[in-house]
C-alpha positions in Angstrom: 89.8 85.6 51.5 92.9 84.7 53.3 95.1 87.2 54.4 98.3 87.3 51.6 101.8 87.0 53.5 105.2 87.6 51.1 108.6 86.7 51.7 111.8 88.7 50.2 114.6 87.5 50.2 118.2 89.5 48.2 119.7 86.9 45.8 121.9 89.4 44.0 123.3 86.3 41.7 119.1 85.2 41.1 118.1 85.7 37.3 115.2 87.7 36.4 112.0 85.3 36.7 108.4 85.1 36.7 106.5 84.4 39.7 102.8 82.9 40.2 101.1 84.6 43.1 97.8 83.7 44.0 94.9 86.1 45.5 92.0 84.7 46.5 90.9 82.2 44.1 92.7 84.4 40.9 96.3 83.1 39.8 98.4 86.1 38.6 101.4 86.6 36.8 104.2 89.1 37.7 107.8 89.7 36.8 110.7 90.0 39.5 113.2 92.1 39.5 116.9 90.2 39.7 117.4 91.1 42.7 114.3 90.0 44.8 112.7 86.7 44.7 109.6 86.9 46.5 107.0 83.5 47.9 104.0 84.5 48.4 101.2 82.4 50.0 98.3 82.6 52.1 99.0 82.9 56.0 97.5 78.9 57.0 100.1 77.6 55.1 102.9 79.6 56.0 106.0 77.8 55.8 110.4 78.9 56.5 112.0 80.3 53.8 114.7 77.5 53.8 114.8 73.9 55.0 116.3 73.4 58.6 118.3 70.7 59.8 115.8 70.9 62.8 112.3 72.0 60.8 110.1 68.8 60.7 108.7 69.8 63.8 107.8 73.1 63.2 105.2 74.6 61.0 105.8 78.7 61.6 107.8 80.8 60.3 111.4 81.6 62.6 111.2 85.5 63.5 113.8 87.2 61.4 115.6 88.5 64.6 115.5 85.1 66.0 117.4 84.0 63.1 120.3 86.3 63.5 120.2 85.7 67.4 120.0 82.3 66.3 122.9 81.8 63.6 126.5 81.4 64.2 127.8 81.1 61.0 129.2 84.6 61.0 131.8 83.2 63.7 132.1 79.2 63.2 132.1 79.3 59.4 135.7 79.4 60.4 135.7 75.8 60.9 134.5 75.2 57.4 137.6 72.8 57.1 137.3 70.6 60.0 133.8 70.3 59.7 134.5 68.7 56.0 136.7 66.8 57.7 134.6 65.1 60.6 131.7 64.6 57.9 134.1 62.8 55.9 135.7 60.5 58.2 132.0 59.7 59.1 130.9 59.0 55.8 133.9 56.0 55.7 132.4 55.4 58.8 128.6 54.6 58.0 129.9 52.4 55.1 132.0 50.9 57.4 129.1 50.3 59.8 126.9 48.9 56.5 124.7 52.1 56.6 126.2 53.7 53.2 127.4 51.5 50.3 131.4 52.5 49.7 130.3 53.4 46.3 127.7 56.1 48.7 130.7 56.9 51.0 133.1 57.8 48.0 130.8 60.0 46.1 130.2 61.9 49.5 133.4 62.7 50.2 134.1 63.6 46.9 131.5 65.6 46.8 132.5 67.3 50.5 135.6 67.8 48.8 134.1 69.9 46.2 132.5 72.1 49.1 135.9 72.5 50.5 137.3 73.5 46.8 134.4 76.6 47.1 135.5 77.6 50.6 139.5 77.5 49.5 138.3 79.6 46.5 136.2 82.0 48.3 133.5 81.1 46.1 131.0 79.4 48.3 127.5 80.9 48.7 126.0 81.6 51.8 122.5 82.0 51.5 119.5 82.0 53.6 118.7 79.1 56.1 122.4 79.0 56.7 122.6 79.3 60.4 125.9 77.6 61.3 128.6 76.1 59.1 126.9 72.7 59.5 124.2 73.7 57.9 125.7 75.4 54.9 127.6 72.6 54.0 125.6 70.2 54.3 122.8 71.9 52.4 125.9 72.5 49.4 126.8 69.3 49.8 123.3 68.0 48.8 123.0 70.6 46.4 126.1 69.2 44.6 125.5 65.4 44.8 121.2 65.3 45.5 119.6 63.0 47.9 122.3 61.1 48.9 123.5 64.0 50.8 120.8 63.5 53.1 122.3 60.4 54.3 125.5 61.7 55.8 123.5 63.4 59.2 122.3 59.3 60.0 123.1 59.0 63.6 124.7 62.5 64.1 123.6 65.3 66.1 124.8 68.9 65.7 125.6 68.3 69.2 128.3 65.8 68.5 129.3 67.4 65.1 129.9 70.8 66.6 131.9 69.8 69.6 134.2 67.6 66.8 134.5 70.4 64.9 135.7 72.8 67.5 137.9 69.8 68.9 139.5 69.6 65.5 140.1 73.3 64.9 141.4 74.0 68.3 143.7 71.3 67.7 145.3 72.9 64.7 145.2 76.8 66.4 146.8 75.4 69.1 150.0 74.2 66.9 150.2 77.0 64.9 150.5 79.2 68.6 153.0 76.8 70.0 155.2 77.2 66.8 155.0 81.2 67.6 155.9 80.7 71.2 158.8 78.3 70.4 160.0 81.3 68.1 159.8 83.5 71.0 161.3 82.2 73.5 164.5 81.0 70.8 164.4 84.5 70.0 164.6 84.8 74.2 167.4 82.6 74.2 169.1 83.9 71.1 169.8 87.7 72.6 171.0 86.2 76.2 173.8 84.3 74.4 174.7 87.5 72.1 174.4 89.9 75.3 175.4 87.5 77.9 178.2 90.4 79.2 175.8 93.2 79.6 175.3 94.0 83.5 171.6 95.8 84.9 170.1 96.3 87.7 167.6 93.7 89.1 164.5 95.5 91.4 162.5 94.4 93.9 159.1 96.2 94.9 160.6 98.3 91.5 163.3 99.3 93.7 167.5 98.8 92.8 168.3 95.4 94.6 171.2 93.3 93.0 173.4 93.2 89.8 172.4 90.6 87.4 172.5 90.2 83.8 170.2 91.8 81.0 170.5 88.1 79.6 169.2 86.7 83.0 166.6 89.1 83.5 165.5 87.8 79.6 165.8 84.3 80.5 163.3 84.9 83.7 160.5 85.7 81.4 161.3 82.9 79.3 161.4 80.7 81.9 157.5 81.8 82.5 156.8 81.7 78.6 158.5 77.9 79.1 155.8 76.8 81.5 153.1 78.5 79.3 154.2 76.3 76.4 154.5 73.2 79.2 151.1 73.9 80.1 149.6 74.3 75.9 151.3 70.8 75.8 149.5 69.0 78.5 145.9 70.7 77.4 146.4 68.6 73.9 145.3 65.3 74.9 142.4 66.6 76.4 141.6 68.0 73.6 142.3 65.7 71.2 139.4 63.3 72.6 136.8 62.1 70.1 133.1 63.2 70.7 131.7 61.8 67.5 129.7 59.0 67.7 127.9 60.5 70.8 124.6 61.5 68.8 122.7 63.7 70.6 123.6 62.1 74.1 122.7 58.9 74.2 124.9 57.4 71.7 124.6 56.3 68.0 122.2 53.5 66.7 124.3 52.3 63.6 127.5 50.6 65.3 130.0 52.9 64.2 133.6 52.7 64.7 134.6 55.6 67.0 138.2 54.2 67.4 138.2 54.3 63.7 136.9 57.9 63.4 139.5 59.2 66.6 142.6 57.3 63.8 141.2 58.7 61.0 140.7 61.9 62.5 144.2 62.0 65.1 142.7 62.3 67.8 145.4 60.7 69.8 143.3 60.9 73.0 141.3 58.3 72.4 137.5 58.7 72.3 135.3 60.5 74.7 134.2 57.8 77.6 130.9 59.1 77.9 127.9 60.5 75.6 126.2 62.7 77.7 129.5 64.2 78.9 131.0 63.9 75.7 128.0 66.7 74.1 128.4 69.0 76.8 131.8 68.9 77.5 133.1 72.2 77.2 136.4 72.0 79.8 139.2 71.8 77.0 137.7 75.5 75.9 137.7 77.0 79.3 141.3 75.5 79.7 142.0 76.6 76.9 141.3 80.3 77.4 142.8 80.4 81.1 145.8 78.8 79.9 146.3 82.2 77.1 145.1 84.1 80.0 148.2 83.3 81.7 150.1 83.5 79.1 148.9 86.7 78.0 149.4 87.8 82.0 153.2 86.8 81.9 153.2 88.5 78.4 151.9 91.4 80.1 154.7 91.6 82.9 157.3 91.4 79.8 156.0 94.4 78.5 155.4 96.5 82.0 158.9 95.8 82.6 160.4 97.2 78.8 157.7 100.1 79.1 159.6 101.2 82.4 163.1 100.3 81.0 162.0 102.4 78.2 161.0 105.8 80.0 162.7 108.9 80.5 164.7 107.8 84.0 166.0 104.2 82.6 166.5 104.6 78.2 167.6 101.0 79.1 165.7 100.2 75.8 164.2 101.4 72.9 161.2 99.8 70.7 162.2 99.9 67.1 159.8 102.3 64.5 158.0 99.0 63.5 156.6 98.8 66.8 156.1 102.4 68.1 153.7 105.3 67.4 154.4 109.0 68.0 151.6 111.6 69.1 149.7 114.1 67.8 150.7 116.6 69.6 154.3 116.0 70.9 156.8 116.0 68.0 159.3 114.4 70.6 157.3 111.1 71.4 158.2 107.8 70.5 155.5 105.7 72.7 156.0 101.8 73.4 152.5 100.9 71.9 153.2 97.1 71.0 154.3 97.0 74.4 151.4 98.6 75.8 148.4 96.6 73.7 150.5 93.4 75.3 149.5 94.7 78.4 146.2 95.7 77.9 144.9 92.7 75.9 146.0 90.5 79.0 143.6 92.6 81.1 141.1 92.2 78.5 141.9 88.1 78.5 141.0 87.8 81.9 137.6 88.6 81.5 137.1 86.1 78.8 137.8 83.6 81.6 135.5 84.6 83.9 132.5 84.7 81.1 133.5 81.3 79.7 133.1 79.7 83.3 129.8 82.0 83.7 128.6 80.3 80.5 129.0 77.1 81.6 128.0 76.6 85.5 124.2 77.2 85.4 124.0 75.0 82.0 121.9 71.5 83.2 123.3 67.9 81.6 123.8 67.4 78.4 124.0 70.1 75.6 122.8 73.2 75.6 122.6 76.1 73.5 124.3 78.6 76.0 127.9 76.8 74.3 127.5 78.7 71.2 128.8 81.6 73.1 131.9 79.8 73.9 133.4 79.6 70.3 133.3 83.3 70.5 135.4 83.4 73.7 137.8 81.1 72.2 138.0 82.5 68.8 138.7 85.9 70.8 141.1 84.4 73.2 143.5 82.2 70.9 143.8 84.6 68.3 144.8 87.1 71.0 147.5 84.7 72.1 148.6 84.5 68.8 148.9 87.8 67.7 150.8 88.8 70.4 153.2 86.4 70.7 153.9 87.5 67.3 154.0 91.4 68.4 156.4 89.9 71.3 158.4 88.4 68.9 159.0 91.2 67.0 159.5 93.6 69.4 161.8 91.5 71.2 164.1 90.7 67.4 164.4 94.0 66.5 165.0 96.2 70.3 167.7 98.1 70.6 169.1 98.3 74.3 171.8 101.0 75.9 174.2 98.2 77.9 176.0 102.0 79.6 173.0 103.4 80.6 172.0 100.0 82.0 175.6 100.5 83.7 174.9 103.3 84.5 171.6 102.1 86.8 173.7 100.2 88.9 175.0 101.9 92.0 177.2 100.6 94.9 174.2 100.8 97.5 173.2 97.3 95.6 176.6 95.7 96.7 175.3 96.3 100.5 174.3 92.3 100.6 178.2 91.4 98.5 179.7 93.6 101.8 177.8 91.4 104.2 178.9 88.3 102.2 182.6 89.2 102.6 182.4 88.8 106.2 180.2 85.3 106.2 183.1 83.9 104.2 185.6 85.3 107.0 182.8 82.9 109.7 180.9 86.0 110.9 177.2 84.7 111.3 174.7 86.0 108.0 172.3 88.0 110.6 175.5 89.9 112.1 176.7 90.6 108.8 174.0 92.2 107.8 173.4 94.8 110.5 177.2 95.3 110.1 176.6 96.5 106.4 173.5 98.2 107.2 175.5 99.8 109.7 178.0 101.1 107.0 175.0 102.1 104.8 174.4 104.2 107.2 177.9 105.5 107.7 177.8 106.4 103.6 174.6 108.3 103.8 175.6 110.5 106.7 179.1 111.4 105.0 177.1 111.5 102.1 178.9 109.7 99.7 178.7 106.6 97.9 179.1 103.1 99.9 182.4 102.2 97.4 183.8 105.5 98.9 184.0 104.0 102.4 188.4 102.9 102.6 188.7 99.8 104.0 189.7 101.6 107.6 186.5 103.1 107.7 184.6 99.7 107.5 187.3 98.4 110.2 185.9 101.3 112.6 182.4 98.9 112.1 184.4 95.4 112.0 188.0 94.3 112.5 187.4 91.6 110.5 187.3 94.1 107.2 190.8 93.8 104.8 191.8 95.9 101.9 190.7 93.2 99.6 187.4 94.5 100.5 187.9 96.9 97.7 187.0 93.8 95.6 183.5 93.6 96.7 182.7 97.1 94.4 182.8 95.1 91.2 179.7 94.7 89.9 180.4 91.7 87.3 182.3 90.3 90.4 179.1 90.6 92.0 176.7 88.5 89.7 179.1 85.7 88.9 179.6 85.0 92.6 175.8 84.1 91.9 177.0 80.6 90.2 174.3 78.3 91.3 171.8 77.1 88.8 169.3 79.5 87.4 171.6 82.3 88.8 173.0 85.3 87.3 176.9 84.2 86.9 178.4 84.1 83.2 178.5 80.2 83.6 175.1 79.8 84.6 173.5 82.2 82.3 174.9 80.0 79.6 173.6 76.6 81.0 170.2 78.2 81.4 170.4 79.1 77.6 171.7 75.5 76.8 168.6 73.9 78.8 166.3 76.2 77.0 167.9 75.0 73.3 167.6 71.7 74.2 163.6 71.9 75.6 163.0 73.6 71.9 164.6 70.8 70.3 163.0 68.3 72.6 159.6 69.6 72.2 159.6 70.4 68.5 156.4 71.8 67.0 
């Protein structure tokens, strides 16, 4: 007698039914409980619980952890949309290639449009067999409209479909975090117009330097978070190059149009030149995550710097309540945490670089099932981005900053290089000048007082060339407008700065 083999499967929303199993040559009766559905046949004849895309070839059954190491719908049924999307622009395609009737063509987009109506309602069905979004709609699709459903995978592979649908989605996610970043860096631009008065100290090698502007030190990282928007810009057309069409990797039999599909579908960078690259092309994703890498690195930088202006020696800043967490213990603590997931997340998005690169340089011509572990990568790295540029938006809105205690951090040490500009203007030589005010550095420390102390007869005792309208050097605002050039720290050129950064928002609208 042949050895009996039964499948269960749960199908909580199954009715209660009867099932025929057969034992040895005796048919019996038996009634299922709702919730289990079980097939039972002998072992010679065992067959997959659920039609594949993929199954004709195979006769045995898929091991059940296969499956799960198998499926990505958990991650790409994110894509749900743009993979309605590409099918349906390739429907209109086929007809127009004489493979469908329009008749065909219209009742299968309808009928994808149905699908799409169950995903927007969160009331489509996964069930079993559906191991990527492909798949599941295609096998609801068919469900919906019978047979005819079968017709829509003519010519296409999952390996052209896939890379289309994560062309597509990318495309939109990529919007959506430009549109954040615009917000942030007008938000950027907003405070160093309202502030534009407020004096700090700049550091080097985190050490007091020069007297610049809490607007210009804001407009230095917007200047970055400007490049990283620059840079999300010139990735688009390279993403926005149509793979469909591409079959498997030699190309598709049928003739269709696939400078129809890249109109129908926007892809305004024309259509992939080549079908074996176009299937295993995989660039625009690794791009893709260095370039919020980056981003998320000169993110990080923002934060380090407000987490310092924040702590006990500075108080240059505070993070509003919305964006900071006490302790446990310590009834006193207000810590910067937005700031400091910023930071750590970009350490975190480096790493996704170097795996999405590890993913792809062992992988042989054409596709390849190692790319499924790239949508992960890039579903983890954009959604990062986005979120916190958000966070950095928000932080950025609503903190509060302490313009005397910034005041406060200046001291009259940084006015050393103003001393050793008063005497270039006077025609003393820039290297002469400068041992002559490190030279009254020196004089300061060993009085021990400050370097404004020093009259102007004491610097005279260094240089003759020293007035009393030296005094004028010990004025700090003094100090960062005589920084008037472009991109420097001078009233005037804080405000052009914030003019040119309008004007690239408005330029580049998302």
């Amino acid at each position: 007698m042949a050895a009996l083999t039964c499948t269960a499967q749960i199908v909580p929303s199954l009715p209660r039914q009867a099932a025929s199993v057969r034992v040895g040559s005796r048919a019996r009766s038996v009634s299922a409980p709702r919730s289990l559905r079980c097939m039972a046949t002998a072992a010679p004849t065992d067959t997959p619980a659920a039609k594949k895309l993929w199954g004709g070839r195979f006769t045995g059954a898929t091991d059940p952890l296969m499956e799960k190491f198998n499926e990505s719908l958990p991650f790409d049924k994110r894509m749900w949309a743009e993979d309605i999307r590409g099918s349906q622009a390739y429907a209109k395609a086929l007809a127009k290639a004489g493979v469908l009737t329009d008749e065909e063509a219209a009742t299968i987009v309808e009928g994808l449009a149905r699908v799409a109506g169950e995903w927007e309602a969160g009331t489509f069905r996964i069930v079993a067999g559906d191991e990527d979004i492909h798949t599941a709609n295609e096998r609801r699709l068919s469900e919906l409209i019978g047979a005819l459903g079968g017709k829509l995978h003519t010519g296409r592979s999952r390996n052209d479909q896939c890379v289309t649908d994560t062309r597509l989605w990318l495309l939109g996610a990529l919007g959506r975090v430009r549109a954040s970043l615009h917000a942030l860096i007008a938000a950027a631009a907003d405070r160093a117009a309202a502030e534009a008065d407020v004096l700090m100290p700049g550091y080097t090698h985190l050490q007091p330097a020069q007297t610049v502007r809490w607007s210009h030190w804001l407009l230095s990282h917007a200047a970055a978070w400007q490049r990283d928007d620059q840079r999300l810009a010139g990735l688009l057309p390279r993403v926005a190059t149509l793979p469909l069409g591409s079959g498997a990797l030699a190309g598709n039999p049928f003739g269709v149009d696939r400078q129809f599909l890249a109109r129908e579908l926007g892809f305004h960078g024309g259509v992939c030149p080549n079908s074996m690259d176009a299937v295993s092309d995989r660039d625009f994703v690794a791009e893709t995550i260095f370039t919020a890498s980056l981003h998320l690195v000169h993110l990080s930088r923002w934060a380090e710097d407000l987490i310092i202006y924040s702590s006990g020696p500075y108080r240059f800043v505070q993070c509003s309540d919305a964006y900071a967490t006490g302790s446990s213990l310590m009834p006193q603590k207000k810590n910067p945490d937005a700031l400091e997931l910023i930071r750590g997340k970009g350490g975190r998005s480096i790493g996704g670089v170097t795996s999405m690169l590890a993913v792809l340089k062992g992988t042989p011509t054409t596709y390849n099932k190692d790319f499924q572990e790239s949508w992960e990568l890039m579903f983890d790295a954009v959604d990062t981005l986005h979120d916190c540029v958000r966070i950095a938006t928000g932080v950025l809105s609503t903190l509060r900053i302490d313009p005397e205690a910034m005041r406060r951090g200046l001291s009259a040490d940084m006015l050393a290089t103003d001393l050793a500009e008063y005497l270039v203007r006077r025609g003393v030589p820039f290297r002469e000048t400068h041992h002559i005010s490190g030279a009254a550095v020196k004089m300061a420390e060993d009085r021990g007082c400050a370097l404004s102390d020093l009259t102007p007869a004491d610097l005279r005792t260094i240089h003759p060339l020293f007035d009393d309208d030296v005094a004028e050097v010990w004025d700090f605002a003094r100090s960062a407008d005589t920084r008037d050039t472009e991109g420097g720290a001078s009233h005037r050129s804080v405000a052009e700065q914030i003019s040119k950064l309008r004007a690239y928002l408005e330029q580049n609208a998302v």
